[in-house]
C-alpha positions in Angstrom: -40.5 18.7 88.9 -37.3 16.7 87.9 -38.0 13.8 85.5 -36.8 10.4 86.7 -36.8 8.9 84.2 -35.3 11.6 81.5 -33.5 9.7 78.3 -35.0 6.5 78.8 -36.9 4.5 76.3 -40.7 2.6 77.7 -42.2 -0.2 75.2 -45.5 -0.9 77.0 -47.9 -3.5 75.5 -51.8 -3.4 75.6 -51.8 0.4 76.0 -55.1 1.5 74.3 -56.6 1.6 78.0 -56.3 0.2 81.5 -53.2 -0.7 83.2 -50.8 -0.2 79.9 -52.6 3.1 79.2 -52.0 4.6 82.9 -48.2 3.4 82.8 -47.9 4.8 79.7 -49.3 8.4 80.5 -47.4 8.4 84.1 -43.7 6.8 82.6 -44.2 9.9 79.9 -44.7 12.4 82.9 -41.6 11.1 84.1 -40.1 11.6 80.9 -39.3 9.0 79.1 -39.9 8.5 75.5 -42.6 6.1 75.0 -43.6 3.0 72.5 -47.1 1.5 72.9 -48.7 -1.0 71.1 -52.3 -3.0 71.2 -54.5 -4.8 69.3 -57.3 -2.0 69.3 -56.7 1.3 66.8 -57.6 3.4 69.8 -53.7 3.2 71.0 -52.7 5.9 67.9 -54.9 8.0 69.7 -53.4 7.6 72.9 -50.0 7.9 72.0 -51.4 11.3 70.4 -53.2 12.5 73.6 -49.6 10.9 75.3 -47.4 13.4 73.2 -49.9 16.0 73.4 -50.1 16.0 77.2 -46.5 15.4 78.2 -44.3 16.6 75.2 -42.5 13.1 74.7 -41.8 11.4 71.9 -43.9 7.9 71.6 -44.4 5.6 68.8 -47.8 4.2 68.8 -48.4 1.4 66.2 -51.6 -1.5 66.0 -49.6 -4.8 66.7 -50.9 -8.1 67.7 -48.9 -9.6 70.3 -49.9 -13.0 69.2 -48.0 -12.5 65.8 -44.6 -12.9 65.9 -44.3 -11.0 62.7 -45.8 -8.2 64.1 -44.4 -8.3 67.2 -40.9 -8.2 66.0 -41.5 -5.4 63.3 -42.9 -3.2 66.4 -39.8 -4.0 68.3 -37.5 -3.6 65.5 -39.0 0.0 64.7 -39.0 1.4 67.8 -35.0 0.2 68.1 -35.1 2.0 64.9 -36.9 5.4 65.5 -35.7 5.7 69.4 -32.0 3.5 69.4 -32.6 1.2 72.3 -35.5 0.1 74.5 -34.5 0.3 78.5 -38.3 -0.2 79.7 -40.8 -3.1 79.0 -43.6 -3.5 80.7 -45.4 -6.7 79.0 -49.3 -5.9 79.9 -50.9 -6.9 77.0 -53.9 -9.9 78.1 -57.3 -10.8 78.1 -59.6 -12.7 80.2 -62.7 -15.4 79.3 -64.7 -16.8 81.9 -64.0 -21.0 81.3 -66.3 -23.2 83.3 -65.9 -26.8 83.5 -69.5 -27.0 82.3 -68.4 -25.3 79.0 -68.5 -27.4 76.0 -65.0 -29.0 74.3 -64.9 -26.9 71.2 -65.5 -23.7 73.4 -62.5 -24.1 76.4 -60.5 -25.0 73.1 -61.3 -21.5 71.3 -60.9 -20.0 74.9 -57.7 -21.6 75.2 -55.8 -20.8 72.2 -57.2 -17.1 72.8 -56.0 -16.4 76.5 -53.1 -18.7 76.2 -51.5 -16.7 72.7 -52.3 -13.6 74.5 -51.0 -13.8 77.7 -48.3 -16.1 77.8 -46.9 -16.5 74.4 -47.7 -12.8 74.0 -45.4 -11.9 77.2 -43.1 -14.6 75.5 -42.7 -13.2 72.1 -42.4 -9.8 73.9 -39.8 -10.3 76.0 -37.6 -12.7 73.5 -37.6 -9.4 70.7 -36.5 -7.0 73.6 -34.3 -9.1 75.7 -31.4 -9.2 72.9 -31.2 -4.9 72.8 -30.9 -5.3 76.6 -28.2 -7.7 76.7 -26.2 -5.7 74.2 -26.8 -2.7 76.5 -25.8 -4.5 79.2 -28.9 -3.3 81.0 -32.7 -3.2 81.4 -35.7 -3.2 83.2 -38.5 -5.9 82.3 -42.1 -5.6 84.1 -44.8 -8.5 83.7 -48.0 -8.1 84.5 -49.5 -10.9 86.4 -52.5 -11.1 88.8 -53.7 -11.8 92.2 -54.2 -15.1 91.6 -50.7 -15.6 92.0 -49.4 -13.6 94.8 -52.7 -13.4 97.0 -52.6 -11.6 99.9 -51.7 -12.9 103.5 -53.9 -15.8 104.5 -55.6 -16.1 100.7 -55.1 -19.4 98.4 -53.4 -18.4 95.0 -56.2 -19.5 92.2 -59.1 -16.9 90.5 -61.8 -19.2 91.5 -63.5 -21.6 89.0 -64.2 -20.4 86.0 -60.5 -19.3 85.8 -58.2 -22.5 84.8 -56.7 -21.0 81.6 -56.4 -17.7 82.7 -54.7 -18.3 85.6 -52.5 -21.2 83.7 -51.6 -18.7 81.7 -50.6 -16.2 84.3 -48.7 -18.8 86.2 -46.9 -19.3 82.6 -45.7 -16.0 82.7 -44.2 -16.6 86.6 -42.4 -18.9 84.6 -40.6 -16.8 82.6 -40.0 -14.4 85.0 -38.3 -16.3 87.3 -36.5 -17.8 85.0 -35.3 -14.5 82.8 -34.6 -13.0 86.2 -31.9 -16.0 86.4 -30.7 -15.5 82.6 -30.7 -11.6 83.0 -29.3 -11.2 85.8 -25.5 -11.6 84.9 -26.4 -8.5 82.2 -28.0 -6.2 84.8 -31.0 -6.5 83.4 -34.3 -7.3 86.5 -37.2 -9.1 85.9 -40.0 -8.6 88.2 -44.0 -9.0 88.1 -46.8 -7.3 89.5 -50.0 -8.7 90.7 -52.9 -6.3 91.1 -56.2 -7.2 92.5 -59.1 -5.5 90.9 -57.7 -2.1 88.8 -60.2 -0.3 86.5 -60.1 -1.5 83.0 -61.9 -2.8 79.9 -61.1 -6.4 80.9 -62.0 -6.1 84.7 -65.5 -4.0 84.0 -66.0 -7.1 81.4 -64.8 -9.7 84.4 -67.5 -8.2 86.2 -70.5 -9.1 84.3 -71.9 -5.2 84.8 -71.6 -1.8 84.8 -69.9 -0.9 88.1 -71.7 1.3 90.7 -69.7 4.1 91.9 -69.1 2.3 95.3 -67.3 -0.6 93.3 -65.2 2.1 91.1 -64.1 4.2 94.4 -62.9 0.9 95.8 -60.8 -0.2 92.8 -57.8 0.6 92.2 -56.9 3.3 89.4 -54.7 2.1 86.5 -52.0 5.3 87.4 -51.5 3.8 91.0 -50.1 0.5 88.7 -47.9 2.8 87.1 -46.6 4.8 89.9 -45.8 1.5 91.9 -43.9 0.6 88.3 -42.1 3.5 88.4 -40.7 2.9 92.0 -39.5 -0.5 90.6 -37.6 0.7 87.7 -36.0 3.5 90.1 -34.2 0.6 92.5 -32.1 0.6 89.5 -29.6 -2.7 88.8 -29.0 -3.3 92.1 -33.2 -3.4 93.2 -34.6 -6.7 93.0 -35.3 -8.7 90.9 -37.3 -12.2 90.1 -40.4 -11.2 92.2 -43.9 -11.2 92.1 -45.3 -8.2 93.7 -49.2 -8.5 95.1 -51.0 -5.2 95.3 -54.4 -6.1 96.6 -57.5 -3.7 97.5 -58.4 -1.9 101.1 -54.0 -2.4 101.2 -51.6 0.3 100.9 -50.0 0.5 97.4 -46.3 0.1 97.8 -43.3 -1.7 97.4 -43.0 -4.5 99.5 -39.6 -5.0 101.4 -37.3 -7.4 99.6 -37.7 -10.5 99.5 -34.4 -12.8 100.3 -33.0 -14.6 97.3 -33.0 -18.3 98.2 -30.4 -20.9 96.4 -31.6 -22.4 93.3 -31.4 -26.0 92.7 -30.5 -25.7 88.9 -28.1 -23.3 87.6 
């Protein structure tokens, strides 16, 4: 099987499991050379298992997304071992549950936890990359969203009510991604997200308050399916699309919408 994506270099965030984990194992199948990071000293065992399965090279390194320190010395090593980064896919998040009922000093701690993570993580992220992909005068720049946001067909946008951070933090990140995708776009460099409904993971089991029957876990969707769909994205290439949120929703098909038109902007 030919390797789409031979020579190219994937920094994936939040890859000890989940979503980052199963773009990480499918981007090495297609043979790219792969940088992971997370907060949990599992991911040097994955990029192990990673090299082991699919004979890549892949930098695996404990790195806190909320640092800035740390997240630049990751970025700055893998430009370092590998030369240049063409692949990010900025998964790296949590989730808290945040009534209104909660008390003052908890949604606070809850804040500044979800908030750092998912939106100033993606931030920091992006910002340390961004520069090598301008220089190469190309790049492709996933950010994982949610739902939430791109609902499907007939659905409100929102994650219901115990959700207000999270999901201010994920529209945060449709922020930046419309926005790079404006910035990026002169250097050939696309900036999309995708927005999966319920996909097997650490954070979604802990969403769900139990251990999932195997009804539940047949229905949701597998963290390789995320990557696959990733995979079709980076293959449009620097003429695909780019500035989009892409909803991928259970008891649908998983696949690349059609594209969407670009409308004019109101401020350059």
């Amino acid at each position: 099987m030919s390797k789409r994506l031979q020579d190219k270099v994937a920094v994936i965030t939040g890859a000890a499991s989940g979503i980052g984990k199963g773009c990480a194992n499918v981007l090495a199948a297609e043979g790219a050379t792969i940088a992971i990071c997370d907060i949990n000293p599992n991911v040097t065992t994955v990029g192990r298992a990673i090299t082991s399965e699919h004979d890549v090279p892949v930098e695996a390194v404990i790195t806190d997304v909320r640092s800035s320190t740390e997240v630049a010395r990751f970025v700055e090593n893998t430009i370092a071992q590998f030369g240049k980064i063409d692949i990010l896919i900025n998964n790296a998040g949590i989730w808290r549950a945040t009534p209104i009922t909660d008390s003052y000093e908890k949604v606070l701690d809850d804040f500044e936890a979800i908030v750092t993570t998912n939106l100033k993580g993606v931030f920091q992220v992006g910002r340390s990359v961004i520069p090598h992909m301008v220089e190469a005068g190309s790049g492709e720049i996933i950010n994982i969203a949610t739902d939430h946001i791109v609902p499907p067909h007939g659905f409100a946008t929102g994650g219901g009510s115990r959700m207000d951070v999270y999901d201010a933090s994920k529209w945060g990140t449709r922020g930046l991604t419309e926005s790079w995708a404006k910035a990026l776009k002169p250097h050939k460099i696309r900036v999309n997200a995708l927005g999966m409904d319920a996909t097997d993971s650490a954070m979604v089991r802990y969403a769900s308050g139990q251990e999932p029957s195997p009804e539940i876990l047949e229905r949701w969707m597998k963290p390789e399916q995320i990557g696959e769909l990733a995979v079709e994205l980076i293959l449009e290439g620097p003429e695909g699309r780019t500035g989009e949120h892409i909803g991928i929703w259970l008891d649908h098909e998983i696949c690349l919408p059609d594209r969407k038109e670009e409308l004019p902007s109101r401020h350059p």
